[in-house]
C-alpha positions as CSV (number, residue, x, y, z in Angstrom):
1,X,115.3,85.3,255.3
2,X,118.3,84.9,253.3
3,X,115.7,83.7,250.1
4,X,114.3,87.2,250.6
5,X,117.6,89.1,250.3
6,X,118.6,86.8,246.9
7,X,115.4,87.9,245.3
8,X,116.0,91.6,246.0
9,X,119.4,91.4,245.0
10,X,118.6,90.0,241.6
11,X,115.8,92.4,241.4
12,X,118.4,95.3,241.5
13,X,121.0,93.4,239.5
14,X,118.1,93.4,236.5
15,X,117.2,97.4,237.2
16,X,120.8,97.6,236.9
17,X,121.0,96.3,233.6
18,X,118.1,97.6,232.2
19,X,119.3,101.3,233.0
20,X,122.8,100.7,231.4
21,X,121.3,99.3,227.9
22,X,118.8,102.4,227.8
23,X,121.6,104.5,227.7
24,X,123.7,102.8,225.6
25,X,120.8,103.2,222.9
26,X,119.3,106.6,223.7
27,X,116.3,107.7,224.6
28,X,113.2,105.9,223.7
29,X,111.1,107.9,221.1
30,X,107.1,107.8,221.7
31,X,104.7,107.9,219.3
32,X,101.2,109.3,218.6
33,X,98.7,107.2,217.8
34,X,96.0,109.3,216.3
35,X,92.3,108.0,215.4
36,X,91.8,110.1,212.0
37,X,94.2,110.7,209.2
38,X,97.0,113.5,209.9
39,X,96.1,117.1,207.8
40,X,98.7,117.4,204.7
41,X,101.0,120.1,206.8
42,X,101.6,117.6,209.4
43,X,102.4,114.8,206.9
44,X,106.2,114.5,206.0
45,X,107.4,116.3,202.9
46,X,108.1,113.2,200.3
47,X,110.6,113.1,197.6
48,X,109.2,112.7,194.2
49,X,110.4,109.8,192.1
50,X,111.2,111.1,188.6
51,X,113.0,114.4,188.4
52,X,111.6,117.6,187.2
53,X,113.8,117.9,183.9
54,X,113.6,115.3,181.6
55,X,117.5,114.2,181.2
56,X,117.8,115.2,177.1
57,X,118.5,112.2,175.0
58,X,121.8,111.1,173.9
59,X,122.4,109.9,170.0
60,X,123.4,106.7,170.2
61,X,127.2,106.2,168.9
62,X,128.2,103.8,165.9
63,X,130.9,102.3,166.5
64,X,133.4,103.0,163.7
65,X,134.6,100.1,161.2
66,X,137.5,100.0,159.5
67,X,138.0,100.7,156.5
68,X,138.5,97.7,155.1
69,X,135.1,96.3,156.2
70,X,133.6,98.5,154.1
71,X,134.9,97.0,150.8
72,X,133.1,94.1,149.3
73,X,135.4,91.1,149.1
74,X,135.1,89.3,145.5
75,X,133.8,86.2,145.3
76,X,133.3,83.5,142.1
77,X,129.6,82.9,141.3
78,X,128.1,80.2,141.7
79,X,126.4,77.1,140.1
80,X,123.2,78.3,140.9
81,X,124.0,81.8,140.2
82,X,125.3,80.6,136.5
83,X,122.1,78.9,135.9
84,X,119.9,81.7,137.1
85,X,122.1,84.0,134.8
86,X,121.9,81.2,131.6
87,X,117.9,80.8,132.3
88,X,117.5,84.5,132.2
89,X,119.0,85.0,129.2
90,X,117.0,82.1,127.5
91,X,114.2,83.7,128.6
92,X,115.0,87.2,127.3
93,X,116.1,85.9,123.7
94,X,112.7,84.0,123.6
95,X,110.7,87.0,124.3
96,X,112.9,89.2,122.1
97,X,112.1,86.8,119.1
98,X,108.6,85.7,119.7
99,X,107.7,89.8,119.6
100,X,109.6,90.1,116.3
101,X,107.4,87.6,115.2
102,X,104.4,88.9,116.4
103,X,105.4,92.1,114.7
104,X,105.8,90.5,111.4
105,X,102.5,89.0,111.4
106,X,100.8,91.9,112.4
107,X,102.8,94.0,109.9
108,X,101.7,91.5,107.2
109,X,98.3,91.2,107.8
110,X,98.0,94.9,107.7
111,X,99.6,95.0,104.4
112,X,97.1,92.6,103.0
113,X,94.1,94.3,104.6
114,X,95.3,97.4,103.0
115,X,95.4,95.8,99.5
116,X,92.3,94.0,100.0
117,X,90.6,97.2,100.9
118,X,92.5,99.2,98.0
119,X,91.7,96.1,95.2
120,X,88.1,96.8,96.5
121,X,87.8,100.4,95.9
122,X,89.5,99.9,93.1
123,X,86.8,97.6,91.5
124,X,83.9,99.6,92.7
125,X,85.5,102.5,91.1
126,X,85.4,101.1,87.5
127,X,81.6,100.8,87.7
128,X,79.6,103.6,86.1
129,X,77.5,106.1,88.4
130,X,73.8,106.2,88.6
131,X,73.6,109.5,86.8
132,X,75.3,108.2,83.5
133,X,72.3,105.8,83.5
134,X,75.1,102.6,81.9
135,X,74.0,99.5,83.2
136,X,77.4,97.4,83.8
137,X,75.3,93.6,84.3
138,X,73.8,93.2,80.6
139,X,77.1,95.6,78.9
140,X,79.2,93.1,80.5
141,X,77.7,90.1,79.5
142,X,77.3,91.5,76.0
143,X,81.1,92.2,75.7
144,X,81.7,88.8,77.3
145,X,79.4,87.1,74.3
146,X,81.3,89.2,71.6
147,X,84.5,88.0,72.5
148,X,83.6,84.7,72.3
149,X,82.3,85.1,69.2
150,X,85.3,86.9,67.8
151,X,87.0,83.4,69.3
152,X,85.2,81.5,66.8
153,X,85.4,83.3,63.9
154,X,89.0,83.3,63.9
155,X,90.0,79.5,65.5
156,X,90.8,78.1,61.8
157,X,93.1,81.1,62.1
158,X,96.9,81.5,62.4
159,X,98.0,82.1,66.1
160,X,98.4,85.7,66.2
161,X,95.0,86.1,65.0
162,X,93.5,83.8,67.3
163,X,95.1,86.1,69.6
164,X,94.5,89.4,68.9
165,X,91.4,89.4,67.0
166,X,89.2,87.9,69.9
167,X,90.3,90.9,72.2
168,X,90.2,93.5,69.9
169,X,86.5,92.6,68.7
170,X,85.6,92.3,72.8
171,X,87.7,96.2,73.1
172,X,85.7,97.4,70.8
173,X,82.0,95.8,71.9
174,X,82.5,97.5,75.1
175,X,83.6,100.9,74.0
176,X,80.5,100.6,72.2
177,X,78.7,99.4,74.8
178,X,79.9,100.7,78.0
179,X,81.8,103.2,77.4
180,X,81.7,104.6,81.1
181,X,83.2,101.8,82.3
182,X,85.9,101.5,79.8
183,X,86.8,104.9,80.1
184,X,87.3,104.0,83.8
185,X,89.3,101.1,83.1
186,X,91.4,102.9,80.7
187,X,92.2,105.7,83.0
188,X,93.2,102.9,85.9
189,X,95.7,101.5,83.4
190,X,97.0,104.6,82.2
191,X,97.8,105.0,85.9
192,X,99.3,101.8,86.3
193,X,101.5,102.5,83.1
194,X,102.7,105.7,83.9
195,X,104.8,104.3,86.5
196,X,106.7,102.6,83.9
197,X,107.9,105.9,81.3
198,X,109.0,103.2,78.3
199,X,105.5,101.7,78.9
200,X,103.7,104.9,79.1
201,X,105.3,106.4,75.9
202,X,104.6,103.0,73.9
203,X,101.0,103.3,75.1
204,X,100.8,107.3,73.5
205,X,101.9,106.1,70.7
206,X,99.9,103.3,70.1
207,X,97.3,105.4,71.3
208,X,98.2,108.3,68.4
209,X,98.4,105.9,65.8
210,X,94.7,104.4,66.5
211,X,93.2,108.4,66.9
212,X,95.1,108.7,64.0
213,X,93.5,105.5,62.4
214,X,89.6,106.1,63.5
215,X,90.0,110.0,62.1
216,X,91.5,108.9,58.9
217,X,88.7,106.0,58.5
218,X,86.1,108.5,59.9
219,X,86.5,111.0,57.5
220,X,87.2,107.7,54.3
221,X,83.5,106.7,55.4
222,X,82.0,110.3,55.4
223,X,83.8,110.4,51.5
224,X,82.3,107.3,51.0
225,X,79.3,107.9,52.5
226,X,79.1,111.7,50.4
227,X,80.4,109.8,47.3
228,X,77.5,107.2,47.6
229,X,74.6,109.6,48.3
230,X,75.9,112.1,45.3
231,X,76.2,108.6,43.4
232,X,73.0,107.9,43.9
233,X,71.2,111.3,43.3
234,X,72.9,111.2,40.3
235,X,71.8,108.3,39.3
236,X,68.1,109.1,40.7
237,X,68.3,111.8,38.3
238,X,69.2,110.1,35.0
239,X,66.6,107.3,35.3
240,X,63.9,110.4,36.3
241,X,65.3,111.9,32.9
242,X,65.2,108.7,30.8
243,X,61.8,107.5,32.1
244,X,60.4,111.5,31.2
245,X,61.7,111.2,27.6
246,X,60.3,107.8,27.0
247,X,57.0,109.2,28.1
């Protein structure tokens, strides 16, 4: 009996404490459970993550240095700095040179080119043209052969002779022969002399006297000439008379 009476006591001791706790704490909330997914008005409104305006960007500040920083603080160079400096120059005076060289050559190669080319034209301008029908192979040779022969007639001679007489007998084979070509060559000298004046006049002069010269011995041998046909008729004439009288 007095079991039965503990167990109901503690019974109502527990309700007891139940009851207090609940309403300490509030009423108990109850929940639906529901077998398909809530509609979207039922769902709870949600707060979205990012905001709706994008926050504008800030420029990022620089820090401001002093002014001191901003001067460059002198320093010595260095070894390796020095030889850089001493290699670059080395390099720059050999390059500097080695084109002044390269200049030169080219400069004088060009120069000799040109003169090679001028001495060339020069040469083919002397030779006669087709038209004047002058053959310059044989004419030469003959000129060549009286020179040589106007050596030997006067190699017993004096020097001056020796000299003189061999070039004036070859002058004078190839004004008779080519004459063409000597006028050619004469006109080329006469340009080469006329950049000396003293030259040039000497060569007019010269050049008067032997006009002078040929005209005066041209116009003794047409005398002569006159004076030896008239001789001759002359002397044609008397024979015819004697030779008619004997008869």
């Amino acid at each position: 009996m007095a079991r039965i009476q503990m167990l109901r006591a503690s019974r109502r001791a527990a309700l007891v404490v139940l009851g207090g706790a609940a309403a300490t704490q509030g009423p108990l909330q109850v929940r639906t459970a529901f077998a398909e997914a809530p509609s979207k008005e039922q769902l709870p409104e949600k707060k979205p993550i990012y905001s709706s305006y994008p926050a504008t960007p800030t420029a990022p500040t620089i820090p401001s240095t002093p002014a001191t920083d901003s001067k460059p603080h002198p320093t010595s160079p260095t070894p390796t700095d020095r030889l850089t400096e001493q290699v670059k120059n080395a390099r720059v005076f050999l390059y500097h040179h080695s084109l002044l060289a390269e200049n030169s050559v080219n400069d004088s190669l060009t120069w000799a080119f040109k003169k090679e080319t001028n001495f060339a034209n020069t040469i083919a301008s002397l030779a006669p043209k087709a038209e004047t029908g002058e053959q310059l192979l044989p004419g030469a040779i003959y000129v060549l052969v009286a020179t040589l022969a106007g050596s030997i007639v006067s190699r017993n001679r004096n020097i001056l002779i020796r000299a003189s007489f061999p070039l004036a007998v070859g002058i004078t084979a190839g004004w008779f022969l080519i004459p063409v070509t000597m006028e050619n060559t004469s006109n080329l000298i006469w340009e080469y002399e006329k950049r000396v004046p003293a030259v040039a006049e000497t060569h007019l002069q010269i050049s008067s006297i032997a006009k002078d010269t040929y005209r005066q011995a041209r116009g003794i041998a047409k005398e002569a000439t006159h004076w030896a046909d008239e001789t001759a008729n002359e002397t044609r004439k008397r024979i015819e008379d004697v030779v008619s009288k004997g008869k």
